[in-house]
Structure formats: C-alpha cells, structure tokens
Residue frames as a rotation matrix with the C-alpha (Angstrom) as fourth column:
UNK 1
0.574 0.819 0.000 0.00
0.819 -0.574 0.000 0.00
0.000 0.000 -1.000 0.00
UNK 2
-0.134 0.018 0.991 1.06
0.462 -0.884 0.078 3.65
0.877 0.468 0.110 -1.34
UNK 3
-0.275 0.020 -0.961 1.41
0.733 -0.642 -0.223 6.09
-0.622 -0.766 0.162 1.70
UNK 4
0.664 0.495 0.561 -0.67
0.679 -0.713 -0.174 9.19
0.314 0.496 -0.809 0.76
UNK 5
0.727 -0.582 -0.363 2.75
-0.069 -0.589 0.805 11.08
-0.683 -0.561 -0.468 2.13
UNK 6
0.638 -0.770 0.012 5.62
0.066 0.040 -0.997 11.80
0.767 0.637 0.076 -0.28
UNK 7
0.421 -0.221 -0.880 8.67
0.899 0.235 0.370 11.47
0.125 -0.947 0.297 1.86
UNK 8
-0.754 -0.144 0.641 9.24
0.334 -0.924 0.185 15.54
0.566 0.353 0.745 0.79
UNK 9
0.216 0.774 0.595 5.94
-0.555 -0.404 0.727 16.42
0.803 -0.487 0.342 2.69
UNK 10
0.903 -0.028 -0.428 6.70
0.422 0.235 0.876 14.28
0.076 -0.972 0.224 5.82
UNK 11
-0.313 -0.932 -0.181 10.48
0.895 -0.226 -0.384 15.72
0.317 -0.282 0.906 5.62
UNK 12
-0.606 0.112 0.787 8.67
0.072 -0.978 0.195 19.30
0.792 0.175 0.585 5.29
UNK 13
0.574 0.756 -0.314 6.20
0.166 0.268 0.949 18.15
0.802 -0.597 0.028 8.19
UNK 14
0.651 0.192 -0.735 8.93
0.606 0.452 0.655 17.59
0.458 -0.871 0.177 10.29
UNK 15
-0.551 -0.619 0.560 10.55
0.596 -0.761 -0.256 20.39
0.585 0.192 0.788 9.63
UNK 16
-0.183 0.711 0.679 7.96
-0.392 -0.686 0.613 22.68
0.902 -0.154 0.404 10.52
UNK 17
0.986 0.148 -0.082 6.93
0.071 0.079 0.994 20.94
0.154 -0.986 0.067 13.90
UNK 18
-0.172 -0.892 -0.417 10.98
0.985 -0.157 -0.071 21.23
-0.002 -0.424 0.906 14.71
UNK 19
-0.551 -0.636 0.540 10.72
0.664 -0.726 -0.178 24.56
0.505 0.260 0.823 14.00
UNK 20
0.169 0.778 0.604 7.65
-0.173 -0.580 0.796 25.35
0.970 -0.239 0.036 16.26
UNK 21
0.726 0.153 -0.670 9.35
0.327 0.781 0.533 23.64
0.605 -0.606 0.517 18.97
UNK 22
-0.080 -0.993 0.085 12.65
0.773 -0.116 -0.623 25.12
0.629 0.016 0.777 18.83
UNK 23
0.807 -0.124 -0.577 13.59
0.477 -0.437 0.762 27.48
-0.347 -0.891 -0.294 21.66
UNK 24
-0.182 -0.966 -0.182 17.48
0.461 -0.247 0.852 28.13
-0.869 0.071 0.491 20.72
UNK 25
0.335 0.401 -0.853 17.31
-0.350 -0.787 -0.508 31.19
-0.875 0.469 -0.124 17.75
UNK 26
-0.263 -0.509 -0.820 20.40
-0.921 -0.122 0.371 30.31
-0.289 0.852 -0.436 15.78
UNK 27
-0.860 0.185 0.475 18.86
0.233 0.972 0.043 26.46
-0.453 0.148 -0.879 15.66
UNK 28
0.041 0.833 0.552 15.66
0.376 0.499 -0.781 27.85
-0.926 0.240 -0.293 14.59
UNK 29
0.491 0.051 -0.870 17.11
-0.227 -0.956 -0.184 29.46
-0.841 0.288 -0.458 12.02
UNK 30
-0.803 -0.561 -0.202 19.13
-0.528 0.511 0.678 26.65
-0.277 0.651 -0.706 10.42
UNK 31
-0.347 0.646 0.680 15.23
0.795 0.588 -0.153 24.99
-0.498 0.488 -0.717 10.12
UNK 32
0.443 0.790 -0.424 13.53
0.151 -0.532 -0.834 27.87
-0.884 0.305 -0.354 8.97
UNK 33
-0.251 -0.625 -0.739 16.56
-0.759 -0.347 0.551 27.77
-0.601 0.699 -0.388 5.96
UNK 34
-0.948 -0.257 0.188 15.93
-0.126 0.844 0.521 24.39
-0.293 0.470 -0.833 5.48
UNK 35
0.107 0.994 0.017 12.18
0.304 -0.016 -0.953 25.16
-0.947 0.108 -0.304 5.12
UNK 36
0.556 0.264 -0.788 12.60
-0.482 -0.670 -0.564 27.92
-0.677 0.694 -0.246 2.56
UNK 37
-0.912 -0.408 0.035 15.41
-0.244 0.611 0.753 25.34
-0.329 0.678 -0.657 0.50
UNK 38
-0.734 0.343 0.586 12.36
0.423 0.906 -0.001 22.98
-0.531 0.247 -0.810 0.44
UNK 39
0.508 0.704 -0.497 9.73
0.095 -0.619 -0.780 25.82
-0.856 0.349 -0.381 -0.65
UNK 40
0.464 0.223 -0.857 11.43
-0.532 -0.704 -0.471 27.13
-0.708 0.675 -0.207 -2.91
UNK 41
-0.917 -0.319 0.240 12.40
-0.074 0.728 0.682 23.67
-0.392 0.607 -0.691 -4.57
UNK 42
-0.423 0.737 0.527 8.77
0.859 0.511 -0.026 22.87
-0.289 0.441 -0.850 -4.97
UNK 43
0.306 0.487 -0.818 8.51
0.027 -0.863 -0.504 26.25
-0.952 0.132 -0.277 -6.15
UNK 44
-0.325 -0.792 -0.516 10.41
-0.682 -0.182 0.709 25.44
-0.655 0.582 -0.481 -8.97
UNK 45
-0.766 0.259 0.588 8.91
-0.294 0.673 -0.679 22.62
-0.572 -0.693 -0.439 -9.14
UNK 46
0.235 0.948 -0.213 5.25
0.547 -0.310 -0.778 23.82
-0.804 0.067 -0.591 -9.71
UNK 47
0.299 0.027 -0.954 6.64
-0.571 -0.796 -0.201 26.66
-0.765 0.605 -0.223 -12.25
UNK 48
-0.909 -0.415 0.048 8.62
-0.225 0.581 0.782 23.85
-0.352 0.700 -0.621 -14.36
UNK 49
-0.499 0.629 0.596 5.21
0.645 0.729 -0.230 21.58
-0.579 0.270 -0.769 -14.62
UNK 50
0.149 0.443 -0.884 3.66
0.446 -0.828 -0.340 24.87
-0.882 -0.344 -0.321 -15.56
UNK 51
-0.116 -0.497 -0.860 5.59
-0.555 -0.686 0.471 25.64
-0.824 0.532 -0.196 -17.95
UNK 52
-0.875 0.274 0.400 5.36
0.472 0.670 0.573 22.07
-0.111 0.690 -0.715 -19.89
UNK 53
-0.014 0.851 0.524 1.78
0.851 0.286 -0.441 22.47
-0.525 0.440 -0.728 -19.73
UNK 54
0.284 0.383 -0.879 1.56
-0.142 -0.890 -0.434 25.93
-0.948 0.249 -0.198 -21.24
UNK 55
-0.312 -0.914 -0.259 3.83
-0.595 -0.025 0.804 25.04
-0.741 0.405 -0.536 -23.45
UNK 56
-0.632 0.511 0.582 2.09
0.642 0.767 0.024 21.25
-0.434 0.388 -0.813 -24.60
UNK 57
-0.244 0.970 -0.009 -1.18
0.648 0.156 -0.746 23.50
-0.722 -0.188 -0.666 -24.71
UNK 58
0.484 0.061 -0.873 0.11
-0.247 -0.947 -0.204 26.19
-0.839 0.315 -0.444 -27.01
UNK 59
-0.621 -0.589 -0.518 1.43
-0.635 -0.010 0.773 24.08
-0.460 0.808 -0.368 -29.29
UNK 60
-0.772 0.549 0.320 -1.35
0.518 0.836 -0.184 21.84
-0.368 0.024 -0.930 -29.41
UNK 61
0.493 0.806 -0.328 -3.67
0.161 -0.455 -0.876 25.02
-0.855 0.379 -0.354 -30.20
UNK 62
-0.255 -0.769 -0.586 -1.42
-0.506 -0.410 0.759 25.84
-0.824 0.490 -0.285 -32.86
UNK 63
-0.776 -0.309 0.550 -1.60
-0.286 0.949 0.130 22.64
-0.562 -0.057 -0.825 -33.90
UNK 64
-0.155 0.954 0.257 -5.28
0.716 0.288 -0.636 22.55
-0.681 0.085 -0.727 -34.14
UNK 65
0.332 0.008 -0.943 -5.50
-0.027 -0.999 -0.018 25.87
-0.943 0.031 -0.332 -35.78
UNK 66
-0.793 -0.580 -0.186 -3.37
-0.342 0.171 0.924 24.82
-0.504 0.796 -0.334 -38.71
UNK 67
-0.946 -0.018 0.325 -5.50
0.214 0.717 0.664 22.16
-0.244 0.697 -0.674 -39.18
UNK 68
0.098 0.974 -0.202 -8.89
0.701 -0.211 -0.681 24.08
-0.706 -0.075 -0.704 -39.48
C-alpha cells in the first residue's frame, strides 16, 4: 500500500513541527533555511510543470488551428 505522504511532505512536516518547537534562535534558524530550500524547490517545481503544460497547450492550439 502507497502512503498518501511523499517522503518531501513528511520531511517538510517535520521540519515545521521542529521549528515550532525550537527554543534556541540560531537552531531555529538553520530549520527555517531548510524550510525555505524545500519551498522554494517545490517552487520550482510547480513553475517547471507549468511551464510544460503551457507550453504542450500552445502548441497543441497551434496545432489545431493549422488544421482548421
């Protein structure tokens, strides 16, 4: 059975509950980096997949177009 967790969202899970937990500044500060790493991977991410699809979909109208 398929966990409905990627291990990216439980790493990012446990990030975040470390980082509500934390007490010491310059510790919460090495998680809160390692948060914004992980953000702004799956920010990349999201803009790549994005980008195929615009991409797929604009050549595919094209596509169609021609043929009409």
């Amino acid at each position: 059975m398929k966990s409905r967790f990627t291990d990216e969202s439980l790493n990012w899970r446990k990030l975040c509950r470390a980082a509500a937990l934390e007490q010491d500044p310059v510790k919460l500060f090495q998680v809160v980096q390692r948060i914004n790493a992980l953000l702004r991977t799956h920010l990349r991410r999201l803009r790549s997949c994005a980008d195929i699809r615009r991409n797929h979909t604009s050549h595919t109208s094209s596509r169609l177009d021609r043929a009409a």
